[in-house]
DSSP file (Angstrom, degrees, kcal/mol; ACC not computed):
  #  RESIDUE AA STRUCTURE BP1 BP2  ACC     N-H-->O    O-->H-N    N-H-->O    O-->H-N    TCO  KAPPA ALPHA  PHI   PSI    X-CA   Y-CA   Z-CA
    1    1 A X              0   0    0      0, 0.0     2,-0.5     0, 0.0     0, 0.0   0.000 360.0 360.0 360.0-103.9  -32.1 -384.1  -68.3
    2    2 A X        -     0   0    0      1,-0.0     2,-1.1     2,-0.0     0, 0.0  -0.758 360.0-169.1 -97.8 140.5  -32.7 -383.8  -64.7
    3    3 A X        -     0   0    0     -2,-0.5     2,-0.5     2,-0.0    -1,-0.0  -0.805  16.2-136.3-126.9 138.4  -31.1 -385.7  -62.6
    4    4 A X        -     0   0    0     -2,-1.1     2,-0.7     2,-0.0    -2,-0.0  -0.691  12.8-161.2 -89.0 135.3  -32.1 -385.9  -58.6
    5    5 A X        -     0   0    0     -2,-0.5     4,-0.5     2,-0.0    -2,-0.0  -0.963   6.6-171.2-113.4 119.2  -29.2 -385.8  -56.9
    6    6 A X  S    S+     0   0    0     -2,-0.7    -2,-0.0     2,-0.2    -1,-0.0  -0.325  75.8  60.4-102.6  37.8  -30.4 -387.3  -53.4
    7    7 A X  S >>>S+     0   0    0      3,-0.1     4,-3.3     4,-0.0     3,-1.0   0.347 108.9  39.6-164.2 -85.7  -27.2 -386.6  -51.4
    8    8 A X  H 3>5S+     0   0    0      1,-0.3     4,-0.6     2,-0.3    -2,-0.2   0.784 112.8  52.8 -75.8 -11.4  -27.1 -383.1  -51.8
    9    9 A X  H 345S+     0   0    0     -4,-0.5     4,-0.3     2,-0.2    -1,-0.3   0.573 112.3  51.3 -94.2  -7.5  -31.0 -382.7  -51.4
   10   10 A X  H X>5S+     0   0    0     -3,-1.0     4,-1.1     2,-0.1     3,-1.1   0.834 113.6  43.2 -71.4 -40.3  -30.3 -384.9  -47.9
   11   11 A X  H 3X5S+     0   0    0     -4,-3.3     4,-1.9     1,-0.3    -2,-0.2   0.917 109.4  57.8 -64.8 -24.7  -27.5 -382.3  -47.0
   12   12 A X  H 3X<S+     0   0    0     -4,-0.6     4,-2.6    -5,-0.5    -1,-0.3   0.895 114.9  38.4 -57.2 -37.3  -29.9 -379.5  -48.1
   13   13 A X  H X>>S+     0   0    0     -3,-1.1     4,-1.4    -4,-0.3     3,-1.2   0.988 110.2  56.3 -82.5 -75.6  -32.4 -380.8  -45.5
   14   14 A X  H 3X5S+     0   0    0     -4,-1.1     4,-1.0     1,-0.3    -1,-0.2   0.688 114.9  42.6 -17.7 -45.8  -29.9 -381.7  -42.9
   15   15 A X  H 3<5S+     0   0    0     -4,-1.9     4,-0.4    -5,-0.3    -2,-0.3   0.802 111.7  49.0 -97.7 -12.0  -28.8 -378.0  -43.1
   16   16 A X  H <X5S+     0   0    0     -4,-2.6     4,-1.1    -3,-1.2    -2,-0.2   0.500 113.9  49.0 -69.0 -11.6  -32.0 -376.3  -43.3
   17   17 A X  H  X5S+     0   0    0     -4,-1.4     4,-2.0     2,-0.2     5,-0.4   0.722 113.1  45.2 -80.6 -50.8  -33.1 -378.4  -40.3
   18   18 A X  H >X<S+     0   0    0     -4,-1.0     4,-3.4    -5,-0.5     3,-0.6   0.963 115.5  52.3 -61.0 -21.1  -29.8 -377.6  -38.1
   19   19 A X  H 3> S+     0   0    0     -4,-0.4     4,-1.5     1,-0.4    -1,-0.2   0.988 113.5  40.2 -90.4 -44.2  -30.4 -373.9  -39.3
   20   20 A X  H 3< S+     0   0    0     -4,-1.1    -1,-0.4     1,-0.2     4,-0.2   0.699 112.3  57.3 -71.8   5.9  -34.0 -373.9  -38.1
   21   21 A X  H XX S+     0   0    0     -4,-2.0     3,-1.5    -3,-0.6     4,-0.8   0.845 114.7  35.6 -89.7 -66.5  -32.9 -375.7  -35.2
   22   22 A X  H >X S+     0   0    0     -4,-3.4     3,-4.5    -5,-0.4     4,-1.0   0.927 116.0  52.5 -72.6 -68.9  -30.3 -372.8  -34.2
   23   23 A X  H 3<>S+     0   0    0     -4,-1.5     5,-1.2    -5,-0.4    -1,-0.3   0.390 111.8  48.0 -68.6  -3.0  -32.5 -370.0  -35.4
   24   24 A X  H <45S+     0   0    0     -3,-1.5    -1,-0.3    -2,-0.7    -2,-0.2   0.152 117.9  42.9 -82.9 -12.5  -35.4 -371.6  -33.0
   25   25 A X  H <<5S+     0   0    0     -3,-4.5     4,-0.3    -4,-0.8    -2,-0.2   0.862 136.5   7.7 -95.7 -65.0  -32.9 -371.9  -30.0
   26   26 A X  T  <5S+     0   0    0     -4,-1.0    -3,-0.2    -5,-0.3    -4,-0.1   0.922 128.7  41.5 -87.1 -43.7  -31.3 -368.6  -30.4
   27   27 A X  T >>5S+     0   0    0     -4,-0.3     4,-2.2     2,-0.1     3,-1.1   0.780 106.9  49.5 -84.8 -58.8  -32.8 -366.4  -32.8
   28   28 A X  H 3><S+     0   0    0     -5,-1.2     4,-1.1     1,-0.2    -4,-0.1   0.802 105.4  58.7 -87.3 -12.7  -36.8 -366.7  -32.5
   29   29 A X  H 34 S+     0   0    0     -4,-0.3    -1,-0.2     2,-0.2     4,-0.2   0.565 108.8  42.0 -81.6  13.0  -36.9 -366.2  -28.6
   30   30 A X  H <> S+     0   0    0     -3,-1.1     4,-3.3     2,-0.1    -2,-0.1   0.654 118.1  52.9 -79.8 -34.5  -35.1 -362.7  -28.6
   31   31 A X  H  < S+     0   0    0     -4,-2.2     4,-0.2     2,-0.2    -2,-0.2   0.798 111.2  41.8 -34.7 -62.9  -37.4 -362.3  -31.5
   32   32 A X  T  X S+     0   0    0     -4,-1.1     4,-1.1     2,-0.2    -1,-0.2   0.366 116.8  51.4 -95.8  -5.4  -40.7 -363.4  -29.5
   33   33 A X  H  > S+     0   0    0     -4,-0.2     4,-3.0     2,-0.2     5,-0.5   0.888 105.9  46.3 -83.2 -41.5  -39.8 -361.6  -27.0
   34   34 A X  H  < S+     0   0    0     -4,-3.3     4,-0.5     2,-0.2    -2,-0.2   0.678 115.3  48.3 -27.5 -31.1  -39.1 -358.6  -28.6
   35   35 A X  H  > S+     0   0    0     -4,-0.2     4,-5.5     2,-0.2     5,-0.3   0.953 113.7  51.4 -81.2 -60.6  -42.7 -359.0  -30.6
   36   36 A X  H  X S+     0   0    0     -4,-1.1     4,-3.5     1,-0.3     5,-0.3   0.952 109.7  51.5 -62.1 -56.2  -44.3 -359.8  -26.7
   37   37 A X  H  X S+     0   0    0     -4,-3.0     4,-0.8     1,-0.3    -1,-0.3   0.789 112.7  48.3 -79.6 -21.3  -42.5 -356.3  -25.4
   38   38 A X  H  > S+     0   0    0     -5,-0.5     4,-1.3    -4,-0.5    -1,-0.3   0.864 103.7  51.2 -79.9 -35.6  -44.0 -354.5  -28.2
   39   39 A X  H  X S+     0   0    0     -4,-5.5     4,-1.5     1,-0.2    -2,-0.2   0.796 116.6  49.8 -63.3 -30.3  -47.5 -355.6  -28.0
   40   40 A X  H  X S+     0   0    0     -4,-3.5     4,-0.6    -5,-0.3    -2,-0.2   0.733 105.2  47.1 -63.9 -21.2  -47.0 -354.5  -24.5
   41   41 A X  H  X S+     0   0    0     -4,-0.8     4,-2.8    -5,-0.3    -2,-0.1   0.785 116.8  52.8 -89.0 -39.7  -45.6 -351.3  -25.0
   42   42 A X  H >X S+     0   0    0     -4,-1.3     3,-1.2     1,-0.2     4,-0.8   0.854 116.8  41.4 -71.5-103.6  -49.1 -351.1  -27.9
   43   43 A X  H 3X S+     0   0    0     -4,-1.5     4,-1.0     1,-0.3    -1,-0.2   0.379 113.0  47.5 -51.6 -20.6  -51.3 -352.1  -25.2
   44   44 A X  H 3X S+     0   0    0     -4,-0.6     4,-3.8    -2,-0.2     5,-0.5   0.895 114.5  48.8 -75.7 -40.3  -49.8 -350.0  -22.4
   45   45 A X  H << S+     0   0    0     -4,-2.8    -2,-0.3    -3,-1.2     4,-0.3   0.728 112.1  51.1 -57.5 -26.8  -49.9 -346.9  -24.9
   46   46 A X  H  X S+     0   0    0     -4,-0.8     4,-0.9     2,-0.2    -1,-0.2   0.711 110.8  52.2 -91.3 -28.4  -53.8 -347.9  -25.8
   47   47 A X  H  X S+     0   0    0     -4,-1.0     4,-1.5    -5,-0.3    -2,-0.2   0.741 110.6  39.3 -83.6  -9.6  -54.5 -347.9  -22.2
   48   48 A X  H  < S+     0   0    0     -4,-3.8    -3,-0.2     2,-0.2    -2,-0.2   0.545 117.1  55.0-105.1  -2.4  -53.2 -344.6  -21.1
   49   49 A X  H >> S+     0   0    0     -5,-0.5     4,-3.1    -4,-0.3     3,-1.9   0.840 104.5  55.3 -72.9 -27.7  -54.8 -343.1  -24.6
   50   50 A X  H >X S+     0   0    0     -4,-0.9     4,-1.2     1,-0.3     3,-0.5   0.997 114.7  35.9 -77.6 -41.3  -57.8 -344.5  -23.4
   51   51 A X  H 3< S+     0   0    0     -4,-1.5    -1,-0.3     2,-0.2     4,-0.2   0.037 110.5  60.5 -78.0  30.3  -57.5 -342.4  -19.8
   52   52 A X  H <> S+     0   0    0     -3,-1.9     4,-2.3    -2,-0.4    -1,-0.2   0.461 110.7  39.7 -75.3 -37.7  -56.2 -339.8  -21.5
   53   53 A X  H XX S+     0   0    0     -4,-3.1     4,-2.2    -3,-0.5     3,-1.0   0.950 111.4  51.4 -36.4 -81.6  -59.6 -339.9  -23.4
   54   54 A X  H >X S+     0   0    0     -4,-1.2     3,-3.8     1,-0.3     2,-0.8   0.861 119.0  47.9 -33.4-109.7  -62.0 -340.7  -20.3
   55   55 A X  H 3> S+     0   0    0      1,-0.3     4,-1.2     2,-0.2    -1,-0.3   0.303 109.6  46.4 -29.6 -22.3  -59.8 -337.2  -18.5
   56   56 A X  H <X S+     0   0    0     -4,-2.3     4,-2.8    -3,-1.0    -1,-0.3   0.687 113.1  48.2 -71.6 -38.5  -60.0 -334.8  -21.2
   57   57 A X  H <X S+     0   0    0     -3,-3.8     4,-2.6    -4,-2.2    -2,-0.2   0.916 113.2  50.7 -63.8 -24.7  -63.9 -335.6  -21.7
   58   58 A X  H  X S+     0   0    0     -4,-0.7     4,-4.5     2,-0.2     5,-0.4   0.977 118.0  41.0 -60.4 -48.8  -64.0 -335.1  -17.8
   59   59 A X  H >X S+     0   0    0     -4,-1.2     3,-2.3     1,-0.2     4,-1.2   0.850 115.9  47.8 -55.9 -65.6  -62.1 -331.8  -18.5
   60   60 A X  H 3X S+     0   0    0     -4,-2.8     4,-2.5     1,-0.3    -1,-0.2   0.632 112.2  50.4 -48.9 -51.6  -64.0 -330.9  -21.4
   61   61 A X  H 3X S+     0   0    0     -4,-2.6     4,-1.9    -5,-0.3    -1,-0.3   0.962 111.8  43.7 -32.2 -70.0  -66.9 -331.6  -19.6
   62   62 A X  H <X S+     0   0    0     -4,-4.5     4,-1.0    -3,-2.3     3,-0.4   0.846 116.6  48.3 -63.3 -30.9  -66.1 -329.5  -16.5
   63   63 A X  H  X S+     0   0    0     -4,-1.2     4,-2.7    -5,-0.4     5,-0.7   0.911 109.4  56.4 -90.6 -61.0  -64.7 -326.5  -18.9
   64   64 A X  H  X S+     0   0    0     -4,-2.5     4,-1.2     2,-0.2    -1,-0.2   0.850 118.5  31.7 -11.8 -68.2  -68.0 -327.0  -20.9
   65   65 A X  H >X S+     0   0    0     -4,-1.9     3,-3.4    -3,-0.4     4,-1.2   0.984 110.9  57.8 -96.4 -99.1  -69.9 -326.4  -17.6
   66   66 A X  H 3X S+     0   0    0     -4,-1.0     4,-0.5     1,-0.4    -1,-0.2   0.599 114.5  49.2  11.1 -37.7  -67.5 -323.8  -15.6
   67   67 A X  H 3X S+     0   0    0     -4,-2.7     4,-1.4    -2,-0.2    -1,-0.4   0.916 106.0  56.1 -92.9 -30.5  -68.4 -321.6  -19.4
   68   68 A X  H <X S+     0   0    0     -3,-3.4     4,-2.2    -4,-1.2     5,-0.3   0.980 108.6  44.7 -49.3 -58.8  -72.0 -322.3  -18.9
   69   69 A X  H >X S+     0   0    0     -4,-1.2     4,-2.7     1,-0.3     3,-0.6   0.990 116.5  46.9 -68.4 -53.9  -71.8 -320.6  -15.4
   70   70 A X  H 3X S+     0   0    0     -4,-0.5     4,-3.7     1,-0.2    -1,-0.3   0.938 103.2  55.3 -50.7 -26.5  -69.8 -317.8  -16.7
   71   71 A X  H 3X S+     0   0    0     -4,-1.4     4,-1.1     2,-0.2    -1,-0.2   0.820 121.6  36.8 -91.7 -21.3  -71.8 -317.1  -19.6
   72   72 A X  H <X S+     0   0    0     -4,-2.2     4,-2.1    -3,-0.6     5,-0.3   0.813 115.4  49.4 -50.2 -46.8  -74.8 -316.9  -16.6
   73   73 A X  H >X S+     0   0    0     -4,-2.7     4,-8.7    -5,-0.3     3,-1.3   0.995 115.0  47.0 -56.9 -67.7  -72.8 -315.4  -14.1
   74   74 A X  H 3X S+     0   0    0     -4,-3.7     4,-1.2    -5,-0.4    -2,-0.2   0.847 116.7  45.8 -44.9 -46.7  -71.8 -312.7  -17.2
   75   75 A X  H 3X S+     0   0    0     -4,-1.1     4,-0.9     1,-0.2    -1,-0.3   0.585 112.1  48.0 -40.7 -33.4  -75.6 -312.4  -18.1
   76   76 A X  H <X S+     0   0    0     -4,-2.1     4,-3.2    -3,-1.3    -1,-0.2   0.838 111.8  51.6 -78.8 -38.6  -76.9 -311.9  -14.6
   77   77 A X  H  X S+     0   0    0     -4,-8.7     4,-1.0    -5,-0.3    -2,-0.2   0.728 115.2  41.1 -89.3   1.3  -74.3 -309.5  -14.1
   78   78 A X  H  X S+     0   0    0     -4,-1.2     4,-3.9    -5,-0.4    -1,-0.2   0.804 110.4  57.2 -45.5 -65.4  -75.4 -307.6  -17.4
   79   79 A X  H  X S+     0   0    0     -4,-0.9     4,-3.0     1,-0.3    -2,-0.2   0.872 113.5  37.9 -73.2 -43.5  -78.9 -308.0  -16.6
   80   80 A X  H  X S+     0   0    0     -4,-3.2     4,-1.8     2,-0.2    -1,-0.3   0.881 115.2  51.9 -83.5 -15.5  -78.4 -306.1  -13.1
   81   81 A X  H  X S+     0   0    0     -4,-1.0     4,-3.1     2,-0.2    -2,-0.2   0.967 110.8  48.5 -78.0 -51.4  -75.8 -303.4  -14.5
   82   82 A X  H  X S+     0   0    0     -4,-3.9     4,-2.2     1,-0.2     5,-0.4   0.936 114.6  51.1 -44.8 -85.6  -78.6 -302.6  -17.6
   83   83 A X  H  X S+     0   0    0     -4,-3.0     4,-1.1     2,-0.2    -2,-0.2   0.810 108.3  49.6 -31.3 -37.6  -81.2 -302.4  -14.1
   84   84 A X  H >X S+     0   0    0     -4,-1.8     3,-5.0     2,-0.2     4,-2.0   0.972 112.6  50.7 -51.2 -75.0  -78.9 -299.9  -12.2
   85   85 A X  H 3X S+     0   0    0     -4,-3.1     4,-1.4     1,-0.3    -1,-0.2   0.695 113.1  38.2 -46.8 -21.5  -78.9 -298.0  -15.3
   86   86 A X  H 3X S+     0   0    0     -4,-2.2     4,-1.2     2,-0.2    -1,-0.3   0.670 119.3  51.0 -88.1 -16.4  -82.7 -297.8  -15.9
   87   87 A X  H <X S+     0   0    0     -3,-5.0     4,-1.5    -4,-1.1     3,-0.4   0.960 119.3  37.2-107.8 -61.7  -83.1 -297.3  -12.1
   88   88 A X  H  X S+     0   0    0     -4,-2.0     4,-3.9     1,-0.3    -2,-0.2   0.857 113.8  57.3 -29.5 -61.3  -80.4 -294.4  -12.5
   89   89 A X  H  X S+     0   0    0     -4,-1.4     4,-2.2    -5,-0.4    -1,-0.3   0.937 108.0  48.2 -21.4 -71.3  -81.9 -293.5  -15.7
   90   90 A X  H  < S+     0   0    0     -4,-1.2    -2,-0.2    -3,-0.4    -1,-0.2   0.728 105.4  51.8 -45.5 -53.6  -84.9 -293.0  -13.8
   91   91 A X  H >X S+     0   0    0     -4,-1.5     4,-5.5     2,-0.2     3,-1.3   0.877 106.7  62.3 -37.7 -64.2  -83.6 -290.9  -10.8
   92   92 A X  H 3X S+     0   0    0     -4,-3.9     4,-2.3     1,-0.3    -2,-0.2   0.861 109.1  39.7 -19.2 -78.2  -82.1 -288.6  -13.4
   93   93 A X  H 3X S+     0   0    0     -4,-2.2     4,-0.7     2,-0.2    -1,-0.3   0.320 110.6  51.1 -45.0 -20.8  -85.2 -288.0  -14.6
   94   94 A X  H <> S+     0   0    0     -3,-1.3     4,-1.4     2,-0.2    -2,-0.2   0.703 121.1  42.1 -96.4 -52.8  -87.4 -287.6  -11.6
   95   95 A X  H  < S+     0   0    0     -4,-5.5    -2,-0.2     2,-0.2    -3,-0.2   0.902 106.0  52.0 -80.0 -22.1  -85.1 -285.5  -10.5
   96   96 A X  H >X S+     0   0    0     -4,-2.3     4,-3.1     1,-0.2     3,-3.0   0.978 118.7  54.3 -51.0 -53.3  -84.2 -283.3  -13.9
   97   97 A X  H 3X S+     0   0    0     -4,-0.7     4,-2.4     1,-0.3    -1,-0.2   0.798 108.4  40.6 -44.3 -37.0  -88.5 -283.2  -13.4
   98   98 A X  H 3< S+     0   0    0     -4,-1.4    -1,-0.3     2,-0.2    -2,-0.2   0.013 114.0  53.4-117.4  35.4  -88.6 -281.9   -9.9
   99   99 A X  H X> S+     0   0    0     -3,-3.0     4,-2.0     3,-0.1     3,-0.5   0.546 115.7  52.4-118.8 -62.8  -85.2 -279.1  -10.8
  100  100 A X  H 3X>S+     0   0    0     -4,-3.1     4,-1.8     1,-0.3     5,-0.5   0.883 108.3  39.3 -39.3 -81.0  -87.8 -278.2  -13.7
  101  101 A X  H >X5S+     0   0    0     -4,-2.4     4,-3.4     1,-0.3     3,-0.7   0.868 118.7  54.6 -46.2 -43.7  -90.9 -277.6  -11.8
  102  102 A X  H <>5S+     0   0    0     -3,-0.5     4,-1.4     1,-0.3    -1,-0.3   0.904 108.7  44.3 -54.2 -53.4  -88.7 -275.9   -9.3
  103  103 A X  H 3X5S+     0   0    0     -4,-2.0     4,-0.9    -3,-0.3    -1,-0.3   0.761 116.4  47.2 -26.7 -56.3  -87.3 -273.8  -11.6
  104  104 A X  H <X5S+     0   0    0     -4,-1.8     4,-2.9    -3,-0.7    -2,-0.2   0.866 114.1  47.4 -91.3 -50.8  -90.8 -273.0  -13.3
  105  105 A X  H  X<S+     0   0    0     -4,-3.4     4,-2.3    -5,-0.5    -2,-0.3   0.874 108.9  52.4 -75.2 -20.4  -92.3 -272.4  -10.0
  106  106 A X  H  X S+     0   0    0     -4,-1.4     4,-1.8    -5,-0.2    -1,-0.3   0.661 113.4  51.3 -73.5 -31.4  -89.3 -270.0   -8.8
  107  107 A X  H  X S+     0   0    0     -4,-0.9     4,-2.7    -5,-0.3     5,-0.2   0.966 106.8  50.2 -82.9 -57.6  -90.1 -268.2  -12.3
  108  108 A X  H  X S+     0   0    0     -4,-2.9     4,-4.2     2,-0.2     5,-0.3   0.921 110.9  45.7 -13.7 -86.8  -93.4 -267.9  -11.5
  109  109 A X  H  X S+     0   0    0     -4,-2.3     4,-3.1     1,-0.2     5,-0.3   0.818 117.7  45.4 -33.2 -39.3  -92.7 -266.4   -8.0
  110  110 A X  H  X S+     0   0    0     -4,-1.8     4,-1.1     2,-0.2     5,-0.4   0.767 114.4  52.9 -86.9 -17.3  -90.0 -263.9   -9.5
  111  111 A X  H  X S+     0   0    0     -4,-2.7     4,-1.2    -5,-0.2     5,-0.2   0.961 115.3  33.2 -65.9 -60.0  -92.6 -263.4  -12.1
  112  112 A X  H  X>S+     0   0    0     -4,-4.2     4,-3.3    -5,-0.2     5,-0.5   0.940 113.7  62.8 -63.2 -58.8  -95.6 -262.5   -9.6
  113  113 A X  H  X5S+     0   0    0     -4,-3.1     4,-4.1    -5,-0.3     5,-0.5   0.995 112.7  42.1 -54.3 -52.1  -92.7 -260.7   -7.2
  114  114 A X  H  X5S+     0   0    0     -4,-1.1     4,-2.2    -5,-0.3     5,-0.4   0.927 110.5  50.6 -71.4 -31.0  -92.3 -258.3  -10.5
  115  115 A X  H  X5S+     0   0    0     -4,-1.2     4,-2.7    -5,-0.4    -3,-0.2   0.924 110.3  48.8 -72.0 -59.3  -95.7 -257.8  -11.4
  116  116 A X  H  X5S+     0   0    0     -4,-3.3     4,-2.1    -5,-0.2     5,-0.3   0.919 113.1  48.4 -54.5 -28.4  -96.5 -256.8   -7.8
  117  117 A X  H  X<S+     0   0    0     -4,-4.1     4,-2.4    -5,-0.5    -1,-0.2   0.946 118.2  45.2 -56.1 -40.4  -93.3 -254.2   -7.9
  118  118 A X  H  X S+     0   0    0     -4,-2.2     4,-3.7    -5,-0.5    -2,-0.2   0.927 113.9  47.3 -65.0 -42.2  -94.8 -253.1  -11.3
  119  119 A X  H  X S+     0   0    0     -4,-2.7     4,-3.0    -5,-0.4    -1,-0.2   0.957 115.6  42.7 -58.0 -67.3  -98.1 -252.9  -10.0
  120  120 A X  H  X S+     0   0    0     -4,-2.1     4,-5.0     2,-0.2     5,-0.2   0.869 111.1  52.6 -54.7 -41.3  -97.3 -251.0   -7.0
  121  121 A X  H  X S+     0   0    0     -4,-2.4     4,-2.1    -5,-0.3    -2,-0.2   0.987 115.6  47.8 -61.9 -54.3  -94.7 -248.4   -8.8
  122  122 A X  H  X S+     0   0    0     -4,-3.7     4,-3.3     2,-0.2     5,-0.3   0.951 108.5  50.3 -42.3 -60.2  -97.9 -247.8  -11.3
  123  123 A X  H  X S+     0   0    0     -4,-3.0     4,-2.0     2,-0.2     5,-0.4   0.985 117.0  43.4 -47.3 -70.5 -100.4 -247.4   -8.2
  124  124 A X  H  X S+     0   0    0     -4,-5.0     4,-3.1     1,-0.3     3,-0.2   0.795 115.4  47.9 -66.7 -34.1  -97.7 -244.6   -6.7
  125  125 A X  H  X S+     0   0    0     -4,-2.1     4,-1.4     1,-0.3    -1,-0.3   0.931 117.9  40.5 -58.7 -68.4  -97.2 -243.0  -10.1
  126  126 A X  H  X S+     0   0    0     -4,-3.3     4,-1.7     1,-0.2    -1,-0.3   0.723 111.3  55.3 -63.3 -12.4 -101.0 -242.8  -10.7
  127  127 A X  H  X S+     0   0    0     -4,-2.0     4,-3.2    -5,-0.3    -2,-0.3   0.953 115.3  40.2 -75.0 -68.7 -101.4 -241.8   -7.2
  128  128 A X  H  X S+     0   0    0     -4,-3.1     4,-1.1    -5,-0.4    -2,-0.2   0.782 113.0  54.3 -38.6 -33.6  -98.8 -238.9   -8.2
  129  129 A X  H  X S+     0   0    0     -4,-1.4     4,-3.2     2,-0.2     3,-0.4   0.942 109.9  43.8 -87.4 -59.5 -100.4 -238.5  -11.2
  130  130 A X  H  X S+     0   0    0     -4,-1.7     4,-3.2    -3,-0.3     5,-0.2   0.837 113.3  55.6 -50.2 -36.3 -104.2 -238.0   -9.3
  131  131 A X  H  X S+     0   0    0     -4,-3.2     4,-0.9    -5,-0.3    11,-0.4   0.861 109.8  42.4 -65.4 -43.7 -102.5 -235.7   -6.8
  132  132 A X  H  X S+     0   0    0     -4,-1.1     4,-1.0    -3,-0.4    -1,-0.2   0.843 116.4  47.1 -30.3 -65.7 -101.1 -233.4   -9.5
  133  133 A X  H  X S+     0   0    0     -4,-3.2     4,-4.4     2,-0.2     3,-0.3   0.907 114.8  42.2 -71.8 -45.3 -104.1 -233.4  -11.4
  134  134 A X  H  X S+     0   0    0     -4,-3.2     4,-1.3     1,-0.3    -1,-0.2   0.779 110.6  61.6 -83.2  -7.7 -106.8 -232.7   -8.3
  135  135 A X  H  <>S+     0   0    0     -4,-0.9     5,-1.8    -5,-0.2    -1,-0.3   0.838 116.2  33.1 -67.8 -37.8 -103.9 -229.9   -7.0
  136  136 A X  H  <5S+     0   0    0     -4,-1.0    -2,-0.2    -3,-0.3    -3,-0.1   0.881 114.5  55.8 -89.9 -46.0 -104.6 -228.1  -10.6
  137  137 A X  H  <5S+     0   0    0     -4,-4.4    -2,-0.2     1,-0.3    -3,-0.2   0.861 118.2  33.6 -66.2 -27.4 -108.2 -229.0  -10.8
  138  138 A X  T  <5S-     0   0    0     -4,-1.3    -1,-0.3    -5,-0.2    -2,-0.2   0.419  99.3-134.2 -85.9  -9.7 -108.8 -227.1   -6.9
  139  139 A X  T   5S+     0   0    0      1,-0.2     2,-0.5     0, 0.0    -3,-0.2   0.991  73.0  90.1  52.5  36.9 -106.4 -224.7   -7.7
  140  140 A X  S   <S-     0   0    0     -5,-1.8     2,-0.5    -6,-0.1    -1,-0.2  -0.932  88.5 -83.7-163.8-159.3 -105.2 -225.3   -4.6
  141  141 A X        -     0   0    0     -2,-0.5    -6,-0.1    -3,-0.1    -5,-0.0  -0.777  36.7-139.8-103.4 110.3 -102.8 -227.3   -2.6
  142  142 A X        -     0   0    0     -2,-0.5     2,-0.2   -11,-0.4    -7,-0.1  -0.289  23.7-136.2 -90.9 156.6 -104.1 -231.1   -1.3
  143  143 A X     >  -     0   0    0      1,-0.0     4,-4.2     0, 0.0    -1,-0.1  -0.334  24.0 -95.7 -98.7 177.9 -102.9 -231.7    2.2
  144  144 A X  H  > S+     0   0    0      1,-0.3     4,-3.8     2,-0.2     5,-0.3   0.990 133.0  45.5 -71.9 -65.4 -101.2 -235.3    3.5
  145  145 A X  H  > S+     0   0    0      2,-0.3     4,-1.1     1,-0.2    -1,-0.3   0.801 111.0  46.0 -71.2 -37.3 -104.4 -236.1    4.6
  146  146 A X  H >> S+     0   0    0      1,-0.2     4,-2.8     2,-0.2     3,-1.5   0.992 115.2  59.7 -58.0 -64.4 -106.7 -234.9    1.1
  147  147 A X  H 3X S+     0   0    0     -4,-4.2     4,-0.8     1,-0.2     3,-0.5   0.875  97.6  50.7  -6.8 -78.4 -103.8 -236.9   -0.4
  148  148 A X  H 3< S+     0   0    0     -4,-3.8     4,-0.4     1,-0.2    -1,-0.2   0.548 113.2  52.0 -70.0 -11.8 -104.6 -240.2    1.4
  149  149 A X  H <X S+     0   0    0     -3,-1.5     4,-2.7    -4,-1.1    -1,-0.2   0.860 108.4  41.9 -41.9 -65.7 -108.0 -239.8    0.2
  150  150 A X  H  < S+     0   0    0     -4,-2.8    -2,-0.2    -3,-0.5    -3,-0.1   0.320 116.1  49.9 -97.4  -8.6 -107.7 -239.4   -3.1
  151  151 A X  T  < S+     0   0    0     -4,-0.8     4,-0.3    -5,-0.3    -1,-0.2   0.694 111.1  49.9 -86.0 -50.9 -104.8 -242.2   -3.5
  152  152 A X  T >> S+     0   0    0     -4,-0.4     4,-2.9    -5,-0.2     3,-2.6   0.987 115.0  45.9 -67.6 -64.5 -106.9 -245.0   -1.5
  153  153 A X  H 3X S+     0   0    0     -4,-2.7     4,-0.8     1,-0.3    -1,-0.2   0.607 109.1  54.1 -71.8  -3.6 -110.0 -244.1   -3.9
  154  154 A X  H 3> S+     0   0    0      3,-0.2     4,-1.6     2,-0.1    -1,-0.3   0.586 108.3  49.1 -66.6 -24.7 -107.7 -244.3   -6.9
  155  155 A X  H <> S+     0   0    0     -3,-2.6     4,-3.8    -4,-0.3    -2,-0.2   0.935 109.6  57.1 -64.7 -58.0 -106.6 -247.9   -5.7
  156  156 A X  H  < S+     0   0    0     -4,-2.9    -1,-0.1     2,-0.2    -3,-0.1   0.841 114.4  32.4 -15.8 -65.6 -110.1 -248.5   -5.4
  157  157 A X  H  < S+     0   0    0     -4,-0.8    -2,-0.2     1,-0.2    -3,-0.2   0.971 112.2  60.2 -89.1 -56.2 -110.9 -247.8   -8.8
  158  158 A X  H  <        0   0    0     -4,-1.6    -1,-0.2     1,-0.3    -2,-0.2   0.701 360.0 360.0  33.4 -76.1 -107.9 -248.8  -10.2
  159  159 A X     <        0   0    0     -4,-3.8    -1,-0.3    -5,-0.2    -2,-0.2   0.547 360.0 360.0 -76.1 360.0 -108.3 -252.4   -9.1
């Protein structure tokens, strides 16, 4: 059946000892260092993620803050262009008001200036009209002065 062959399981040994024996001499410190320079390379790379971290919340932060103030800054400057414009608004208006009443009171005046033209062109007309009439009714001819009589006391009555 089996047989232990002790001879070749000492040589077995012998060369599995010498071979971890080289590969512990030569092999596993290029090895361990290799392992060391990569856990360093992992640990430098975890400390400059972590300050990349830390410096992007600082930015974030500050950009955060820097849009806060703008989005005030934009609002204030809103807030006073909307005042201009009601204050403008306002002017507009005050003044549209006081072209109106000027306007209305200039109509007036040209209103009143033509009624008094009319008024007077009526007065000379009935004045003509009296003169006419009290020349036919006397049969005779009124002088400047009968005239200036009879004109005034037409006014008179008239008004």
């Amino acid at each position: 059946m089996l047989e232990l062959e002790t001879g070749l399981i000492f040589w077995t040994a012998v060369t599995f000892g010498a071979l971890v024996l080289i590969l512990y001499k030569f092999a596993l410190p290029p090895l361990i260092q290799m392992l060391d320079e990569r856990v360093n390379k992992i640990e430098r790379e975890l400390k400059t993620a972590a300050q990349e971290r830390q410096e992007a919340d600082v930015l974030l932060r500050q950009q955060k803050e820097l849009l806060s103030t703008s989005r005030d800054k934009a609002e204030k400057i809103v807030q006073v262009a909307t005042a201009a414009a009601e204050k403008e608004r306002q002017e507009i208006l005050a003044r549209a008001g006081r072209e109106a009443l000027l306007m209305v009171e200039q109509a007036r005046l040209d209103s009143d200036q033509e009624k008094d033209r009319v008024k007077k062109e009526l007065l000379s007309e009935a004045a003509e009209i009296v003169t006419q009439a009290a020349s036919k009714l006397l049969g005779r001819v009124v002088t400047l002065e009968d005239n200036r009589r009879l004109v005034d006391e037409s006014i008179k009555a008239a008004q």
